[in-house]
N, C-alpha and C positions, 0 to 999 in steps of 0.2 A: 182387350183387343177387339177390333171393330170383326164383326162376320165376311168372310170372302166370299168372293163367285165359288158356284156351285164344281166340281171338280170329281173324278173317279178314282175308286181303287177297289181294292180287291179282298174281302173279309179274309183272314188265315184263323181265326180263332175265334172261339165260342163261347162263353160259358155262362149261362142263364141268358141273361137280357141284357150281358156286356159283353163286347164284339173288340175285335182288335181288325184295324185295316189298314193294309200296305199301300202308300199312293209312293211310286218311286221308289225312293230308300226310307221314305218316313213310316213310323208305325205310327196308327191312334186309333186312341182310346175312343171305342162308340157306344151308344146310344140310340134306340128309333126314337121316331116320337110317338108320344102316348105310349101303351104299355103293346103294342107290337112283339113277337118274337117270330115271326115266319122267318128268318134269316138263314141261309146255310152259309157254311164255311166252304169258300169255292166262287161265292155270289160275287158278280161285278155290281158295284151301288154306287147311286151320286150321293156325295156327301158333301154337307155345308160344314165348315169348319167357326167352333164357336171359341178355342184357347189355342194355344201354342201347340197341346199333342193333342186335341179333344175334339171331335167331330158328332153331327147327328146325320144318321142314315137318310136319306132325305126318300129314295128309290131304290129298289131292285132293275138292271136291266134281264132283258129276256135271259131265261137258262136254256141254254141246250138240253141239260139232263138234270133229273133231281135224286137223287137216292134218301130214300127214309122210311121207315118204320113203324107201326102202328099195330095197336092192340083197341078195342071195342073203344077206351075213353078216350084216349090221344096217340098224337101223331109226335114222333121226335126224327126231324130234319138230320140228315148224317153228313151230304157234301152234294154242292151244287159242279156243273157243266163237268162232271166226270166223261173221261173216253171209256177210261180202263178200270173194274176193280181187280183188286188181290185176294184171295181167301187163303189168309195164312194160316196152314194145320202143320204137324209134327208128327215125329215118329214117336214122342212122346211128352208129355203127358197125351193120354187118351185124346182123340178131338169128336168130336160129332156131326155124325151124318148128316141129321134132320136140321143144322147150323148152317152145313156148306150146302143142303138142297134148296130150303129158302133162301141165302144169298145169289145162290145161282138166278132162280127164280126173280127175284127182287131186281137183281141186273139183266135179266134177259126184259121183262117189264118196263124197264127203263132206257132202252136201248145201250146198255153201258156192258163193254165187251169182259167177258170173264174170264179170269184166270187161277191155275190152283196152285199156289208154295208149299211143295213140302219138307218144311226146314228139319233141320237135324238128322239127316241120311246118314251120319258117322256113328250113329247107335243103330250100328247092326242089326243087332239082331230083333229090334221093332221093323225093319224095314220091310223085308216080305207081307207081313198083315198089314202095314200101311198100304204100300203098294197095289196090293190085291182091294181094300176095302174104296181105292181112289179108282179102280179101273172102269166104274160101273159109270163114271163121270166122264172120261177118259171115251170111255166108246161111246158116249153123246156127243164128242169133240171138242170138248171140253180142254184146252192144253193143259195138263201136269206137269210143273217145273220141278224138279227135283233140286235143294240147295243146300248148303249147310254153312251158317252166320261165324259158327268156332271153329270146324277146321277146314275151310276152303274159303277164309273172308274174300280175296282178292278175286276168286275166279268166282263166285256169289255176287260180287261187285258187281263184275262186268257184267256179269247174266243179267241182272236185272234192268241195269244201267239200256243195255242193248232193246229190252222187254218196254222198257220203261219210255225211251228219247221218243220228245217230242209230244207227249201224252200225258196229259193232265189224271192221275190215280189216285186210288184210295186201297190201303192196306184193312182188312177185318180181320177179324176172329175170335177166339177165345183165348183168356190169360196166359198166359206159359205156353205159349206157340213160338215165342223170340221172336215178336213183331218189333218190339225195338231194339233189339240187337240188330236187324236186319235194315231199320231206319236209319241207325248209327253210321251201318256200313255205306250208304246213300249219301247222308249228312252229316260228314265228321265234325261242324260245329253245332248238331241238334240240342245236345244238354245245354248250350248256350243259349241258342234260341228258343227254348222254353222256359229258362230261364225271363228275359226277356220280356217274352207275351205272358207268364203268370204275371210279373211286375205289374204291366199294361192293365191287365183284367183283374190285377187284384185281388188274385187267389190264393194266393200265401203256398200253403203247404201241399192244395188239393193240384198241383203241377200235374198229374196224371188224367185227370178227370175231364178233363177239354179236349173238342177236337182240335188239329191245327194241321197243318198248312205249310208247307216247305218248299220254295224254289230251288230245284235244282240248277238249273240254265234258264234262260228268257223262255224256253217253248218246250219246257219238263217242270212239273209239281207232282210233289206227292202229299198224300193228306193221311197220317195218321190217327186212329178214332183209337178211345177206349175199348177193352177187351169188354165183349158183354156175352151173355150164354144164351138171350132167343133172339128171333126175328119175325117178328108179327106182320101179316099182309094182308091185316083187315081193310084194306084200302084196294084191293086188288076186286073187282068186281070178275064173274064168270068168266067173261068174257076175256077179259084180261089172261084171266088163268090160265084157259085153254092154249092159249098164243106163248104163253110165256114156258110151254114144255115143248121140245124144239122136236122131241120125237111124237109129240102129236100130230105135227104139222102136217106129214101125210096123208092121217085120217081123217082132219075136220073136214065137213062138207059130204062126207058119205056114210053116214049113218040113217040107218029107217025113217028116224024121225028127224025133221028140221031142227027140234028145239032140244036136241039130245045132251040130258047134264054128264055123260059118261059115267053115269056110278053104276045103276045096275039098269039099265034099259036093251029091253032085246033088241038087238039087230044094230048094236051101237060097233060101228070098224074100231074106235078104240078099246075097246073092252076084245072085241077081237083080235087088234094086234097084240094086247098083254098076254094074250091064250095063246098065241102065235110064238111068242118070246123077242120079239120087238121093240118091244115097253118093259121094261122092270117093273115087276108088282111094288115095289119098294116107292117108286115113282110116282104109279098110280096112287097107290094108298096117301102120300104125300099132297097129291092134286085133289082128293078125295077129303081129308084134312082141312086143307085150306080154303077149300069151296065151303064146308060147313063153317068155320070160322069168319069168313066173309059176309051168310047168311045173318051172324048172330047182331041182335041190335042190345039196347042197355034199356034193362030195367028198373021201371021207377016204382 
């Protein structure tokens, strides 16, 4: 088949250096050229089409937003032109604070508006110490959605459904939170559609391992990622950091010094607001964290 004009679609799926893209109702099979993997799942790209289902990425057009990841040696791309993310936690299994501070973080960064799931509210008696351990998010203004996938699917539905319309999201967190339960209740044909997009990308059995990509209506996606336990923001320089804690915002710009890192410098107003009760120590320490891990380069 001879090559066509150049044409757009939409990546939904990922998995190494093989892409799946929606142009229409077609899905294909992609490719960059050369060994390229800068791609997210969410990315608008021109593609030049070379078989029947098989395309090469030819460009990226501009993202509005990027969301991804990073530790000292590399970067892993999660989902392009997000509005909205999810941080799906539970009443149980146990979930992690230092998971839901750096995504918070990561989205505040990325201008991508945050939100908190906390599924499985029908096991009672975790609920209180969920509850309380989410409120410290909560009084940053953080929304807390309370939901539950198994006994309130319908009225879960809609909550999200309402949370949702109109906004391009991406669901996080860690395993056994019932982020796919909660997909399901979104996309009653999902197990099909992953179905599907493994065929396309060829991935046999690893069907969980990719990010992907689900149109709800023409002007709602949701993009669910694998379950993973850090989130590295060694890409996030000072500067960044300080902008991306929303209860700093107050204080930057008045502290003694101009070039104040807020860890331990006299006369710093954030270190003063944490002594005030302003700032949660838990916060700081967090901001404190991240700044040294940003510091660190790779040695040879």
């Amino acid at each position: 088949m001879a090559e066509s004009t150049n044409f757009t679609g939409t990546i939904i799926a990922a998995h190494g250096r093989h892409y799946v893209a929606q142009a229409g109702t077609e899905l294909l099979q992609c490719v960059t050229r050369a060994r390229k993997s800068d791609i997210a799942v969410g990315d608008e790209v021109v593609l030049q089409r070379t078989s029947a289902n098989q395309a090469v990425i030819g460009s990226v057009t501009e993202r509005q937003t990027l969301l991804y990841r990073s530790d000292q040696y590399k970067s892993k791309l999660l989902a392009a032109n997000l509005t909205h993310l999810f941080i799906v936690v539970a009443t149980e299994p146990a979930f992690s604070d230092d998971l839901i501070s750096r995504s918070l973080v990561a989205a505040q960064a990325a201008g991508i508006e945050a939100h908190i799931l906390l599924n499985k509210i029908d096991v009672e008696g975790s609920l209180p110490r969920a509850r309380e351990r989410l409120a410290v998010y909560a009084r940053l203004g953080y929304q807390v959605h309370e939901v539950s996938a198994r006994a309130h699917p319908d009225r879960t539905r809609d909550q999200l459904l309402e949370l949702m319309r109109g906004h391009a999201s991406i669901f996080i967190g860690q395993s056994g939170m019932g982020k796919s339960s909660l997909i399901n209740l979104l996309v009653p044909d999902a197990d099909i559609a992953v179905r599907e997009i493994s065929a396309a990308l060829d991935t046999g059995k690893h069907t969980t391992t990719f990010t992907r990509l689900y149109h709800i209506d023409d002007a709602t996606s949701i993009i669910d990622s694998p379950g993973f336990q850090e989130f590295g923001l060694y890409h996030l320089s000072e500067g960044m950091l300080e902008r991306a804690f929303p209860e700093f915002e107050p204080h930057l710009g008045k502290c003694r010094f101009y070039n104040c890192h807020h860890v331990n410098e006299p006369g710093c107003a954030v270190l003063d607001a944490m002594k005030a009760g302003s700032i949660a120590p838990m916060r700081h320490a967090l901001y404190v964290q991240l700044r040294h891990e940003s510091l660190q380069t790779i040695g040879y």
